[in-house]
Structure formats: C-alpha cells, structure tokens
NUMARBA-13627 format. One record per residue (C-alpha): residue in one letter; x, y, z negated. Coordinates in steps of 0.25 Angstrom, whole numbers, plus 5000, padded with zeros to 4 digits. Each point is the difference from the previous one (the first is absolute). Layout:
<recs>
A, X, Y, Z
...
</recs>
This chain:
<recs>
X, 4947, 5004, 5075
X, 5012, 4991, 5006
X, 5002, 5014, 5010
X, 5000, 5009, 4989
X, 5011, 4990, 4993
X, 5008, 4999, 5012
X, 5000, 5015, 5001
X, 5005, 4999, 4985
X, 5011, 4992, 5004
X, 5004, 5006, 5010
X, 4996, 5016, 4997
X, 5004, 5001, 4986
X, 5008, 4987, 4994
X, 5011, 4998, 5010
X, 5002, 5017, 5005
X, 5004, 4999, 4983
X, 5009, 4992, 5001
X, 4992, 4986, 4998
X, 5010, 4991, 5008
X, 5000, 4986, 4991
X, 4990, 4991, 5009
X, 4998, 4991, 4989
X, 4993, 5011, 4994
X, 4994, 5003, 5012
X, 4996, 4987, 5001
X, 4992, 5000, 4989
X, 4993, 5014, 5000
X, 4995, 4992, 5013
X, 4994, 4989, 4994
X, 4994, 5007, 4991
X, 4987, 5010, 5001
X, 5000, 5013, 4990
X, 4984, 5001, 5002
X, 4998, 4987, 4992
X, 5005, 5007, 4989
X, 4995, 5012, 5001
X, 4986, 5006, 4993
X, 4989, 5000, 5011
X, 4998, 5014, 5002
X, 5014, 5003, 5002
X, 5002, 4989, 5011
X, 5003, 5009, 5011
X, 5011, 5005, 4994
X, 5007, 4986, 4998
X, 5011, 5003, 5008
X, 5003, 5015, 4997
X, 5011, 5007, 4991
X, 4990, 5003, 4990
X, 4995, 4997, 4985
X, 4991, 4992, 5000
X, 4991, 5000, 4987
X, 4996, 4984, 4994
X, 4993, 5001, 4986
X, 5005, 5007, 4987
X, 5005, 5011, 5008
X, 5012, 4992, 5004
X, 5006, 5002, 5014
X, 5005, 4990, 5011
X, 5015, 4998, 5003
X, 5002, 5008, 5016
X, 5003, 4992, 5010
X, 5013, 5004, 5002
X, 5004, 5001, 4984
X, 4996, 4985, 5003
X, 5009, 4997, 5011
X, 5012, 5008, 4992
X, 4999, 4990, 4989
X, 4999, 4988, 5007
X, 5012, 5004, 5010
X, 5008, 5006, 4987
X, 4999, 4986, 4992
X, 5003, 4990, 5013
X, 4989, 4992, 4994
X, 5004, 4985, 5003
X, 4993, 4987, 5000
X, 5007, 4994, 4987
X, 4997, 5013, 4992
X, 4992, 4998, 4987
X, 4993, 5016, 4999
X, 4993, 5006, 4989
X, 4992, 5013, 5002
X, 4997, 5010, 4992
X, 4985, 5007, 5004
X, 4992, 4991, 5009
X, 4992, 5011, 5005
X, 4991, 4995, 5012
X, 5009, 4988, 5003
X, 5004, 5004, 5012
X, 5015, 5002, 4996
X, 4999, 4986, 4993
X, 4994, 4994, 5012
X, 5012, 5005, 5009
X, 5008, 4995, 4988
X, 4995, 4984, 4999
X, 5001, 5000, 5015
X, 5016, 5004, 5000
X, 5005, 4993, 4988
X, 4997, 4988, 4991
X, 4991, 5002, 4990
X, 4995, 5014, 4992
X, 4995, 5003, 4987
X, 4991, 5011, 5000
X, 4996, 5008, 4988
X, 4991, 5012, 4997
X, 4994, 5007, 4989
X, 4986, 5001, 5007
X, 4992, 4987, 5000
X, 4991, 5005, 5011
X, 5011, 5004, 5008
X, 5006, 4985, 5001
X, 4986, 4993, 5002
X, 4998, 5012, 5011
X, 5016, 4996, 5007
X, 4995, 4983, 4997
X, 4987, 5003, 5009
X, 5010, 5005, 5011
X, 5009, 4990, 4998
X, 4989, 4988, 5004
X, 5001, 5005, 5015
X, 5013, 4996, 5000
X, 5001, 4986, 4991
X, 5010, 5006, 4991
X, 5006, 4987, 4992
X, 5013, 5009, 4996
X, 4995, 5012, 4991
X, 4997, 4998, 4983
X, 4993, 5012, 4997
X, 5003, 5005, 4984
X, 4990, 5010, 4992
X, 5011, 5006, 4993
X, 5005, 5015, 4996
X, 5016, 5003, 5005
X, 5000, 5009, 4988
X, 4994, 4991, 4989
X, 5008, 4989, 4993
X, 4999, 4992, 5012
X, 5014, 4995, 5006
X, 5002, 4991, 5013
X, 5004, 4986, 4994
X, 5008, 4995, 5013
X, 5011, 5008, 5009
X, 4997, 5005, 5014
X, 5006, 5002, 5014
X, 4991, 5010, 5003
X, 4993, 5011, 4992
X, 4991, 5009, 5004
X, 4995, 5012, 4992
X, 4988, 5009, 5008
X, 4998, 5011, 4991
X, 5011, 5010, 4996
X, 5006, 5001, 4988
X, 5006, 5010, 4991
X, 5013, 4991, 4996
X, 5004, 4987, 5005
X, 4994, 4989, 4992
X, 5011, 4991, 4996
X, 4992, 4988, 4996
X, 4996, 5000, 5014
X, 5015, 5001, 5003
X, 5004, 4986, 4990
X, 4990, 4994, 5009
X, 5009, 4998, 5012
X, 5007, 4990, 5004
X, 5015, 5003, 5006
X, 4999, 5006, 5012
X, 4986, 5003, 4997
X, 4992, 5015, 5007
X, 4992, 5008, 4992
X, 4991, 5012, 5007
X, 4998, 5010, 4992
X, 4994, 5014, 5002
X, 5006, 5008, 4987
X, 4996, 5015, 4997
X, 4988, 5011, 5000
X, 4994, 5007, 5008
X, 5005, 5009, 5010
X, 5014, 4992, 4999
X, 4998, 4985, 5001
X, 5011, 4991, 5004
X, 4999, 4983, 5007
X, 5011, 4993, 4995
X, 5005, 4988, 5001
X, 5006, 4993, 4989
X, 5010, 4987, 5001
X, 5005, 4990, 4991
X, 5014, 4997, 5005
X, 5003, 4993, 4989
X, 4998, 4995, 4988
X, 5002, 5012, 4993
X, 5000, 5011, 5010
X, 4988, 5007, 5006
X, 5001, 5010, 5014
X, 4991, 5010, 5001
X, 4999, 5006, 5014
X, 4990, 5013, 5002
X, 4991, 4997, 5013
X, 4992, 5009, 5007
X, 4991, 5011, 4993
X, 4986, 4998, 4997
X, 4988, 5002, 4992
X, 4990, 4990, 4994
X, 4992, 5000, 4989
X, 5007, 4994, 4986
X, 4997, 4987, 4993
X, 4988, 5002, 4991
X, 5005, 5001, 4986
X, 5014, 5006, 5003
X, 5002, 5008, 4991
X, 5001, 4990, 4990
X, 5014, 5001, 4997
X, 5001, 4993, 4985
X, 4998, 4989, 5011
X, 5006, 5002, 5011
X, 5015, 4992, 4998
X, 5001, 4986, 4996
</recs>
C-alpha cells in the first residue's frame, strides 16, 4: 500500500497542483486503507468513491489534499468539522492543527471513524452525535471549519462560528454544478467568499431543511 501512496502523491496530488508540503506531509503520515471498508481496500489510494455504510461516500484523495492546502491548516488552529465520514479527513485534520470537534448525524458512522482513530492514538478529536440541520448550533468560535457534504445555500450559523480570520470549506450547489468555496472572516463583521475549484460530492443528509438552515 505505501507504493500505491507514493504513486498517489506523486501521479495525481502534485501534477494537480498539490505543492504545500505540509499537506504533503500529512497525507504521508497517514494510510487511507485504515479508513476504508475491507472489500474496497485496493482502492485506498485511487480517485474513486468509495462506499462506507448508509450509502455515504468517502472524500477523494485529491478533494482531500484541496481542502487541507486551501485552509493552510496551522498548529494553533481550533477546527470543527462538518460530516466525519470515515475519519480519514479528521485524521489528517487533528494531525495538522490543535484540536478538532467532529460532528455527524450517523452514530455508526462516528463509532466506525473512533475504531480507525485507535491506530493512531488520537488524543485531539471530540466527536458530536449531532444534525447540522437540527436546532443544534456550535457553542464556541473556530479557525478552522470544514464542511464535507455540499450544500444548497451557505449556512450562516456555520459562518458566526469563526473566529476572525477564520476558513470555512464549503461545497455549495446541486448536481451537475457544484462549487468549493472558501469563505473568510476578515473581520469582525465581514465575510470573503472565494469560489474554488469545481466539484461534485454527495450533500449533507437533511439538506434540504431550509426553515433550519440560517441561524
């Protein structure tokens, strides 16, 4: 498996314009077949979606490297994410900064991501059984927030949740135009919102939630 990541690295991350070692660094450190449902373990390293249960879908590798390069993850940063899928984002995630709280609306999801976690004694990650969409609002301001399904609208509780000079990943839109953006607090009362790269991921569960959806 450590050939198939280095011809990751070196075949798909970096002719694509993944050039921030730090990231590099970290996708190093960390292997994508720990996180990844046995029957699909050959396919760890390749640009492909990956089932896990529920019918949700892992992150590519390289929408993975995007987001950590994009939000220049740095040692002090406090991060909250949005959707902890496999763990394997959150992984690479409590490596490169501080501390993370995780949340996700799937219990079995998060006990599946803790089981991956142990391999790598994760002291860093909280993990939250909680639903983006419900009542449920972040009770502390973040440097870092990371949102891995799309959404329809940006979510501007999400947004009051950052500190100045705060990054938010965000993939916004449907399907078959969907946009990363990232969007910073420069201050305290203004927000940047910078469209990315174009993608397509599967939306959070309970999107469509909209008498919720703005705090």
């Amino acid at each position: 498996m450590q050939i198939n990541k280095k011809n990751m690295i070196e075949s798909q991350l970096k002719p694509e314009g993944i050039s921030c070692q730090k990231t590099l660094d970290c996708i190093q450190k960390v292997n994508r077949e720990d996180f990844v449902p046995k029957e699909f373990q050959k396919l760890s390293y390749a640009e492909y979606d990956i089932p896990l249960q529920n019918n949700f879908r892992m992150l590519r590798p390289l929408i993975v490297a995007k987001i950590l390069q994009l939000l220049k993850v740095t040692p002090n940063d406090e991060i909250l994410e949005i959707g902890t899928g496999s763990g394997y984002l959150t992984c690479c995630l409590s490596i490169m900064g501080k501390a993370v709280d995780t949340i996700d609306n799937d219990n079995l999801i998060l006990e599946e991501a803790k089981k991956s976690h142990n391999k790598y004694n994760i002291y860093n990650v909280n993990y939250a059984h909680k639903d983006i969409f419900s009542s449920w609002a972040p009770e502390k301001k973040y440097d870092i927030i990371v949102v891995t399904g799309a959404a329809e609208e940006r979510i501007s509780k999400l947004e009051q949740a950052l500190n100045k000079n705060g990054k938010m990943f965000i993939v916004i839109g449907n399907h078959p135009v969907m946009n990363a953006h990232i969007i910073e607090k420069v201050s305290e009362n203004k927000l940047v919102c910078d469209q990315s790269f174009e993608t397509a991921i599967d939306h959070l569960i309970n999107n469509n939630k909209k008498n919720v959806l703005n705090f």
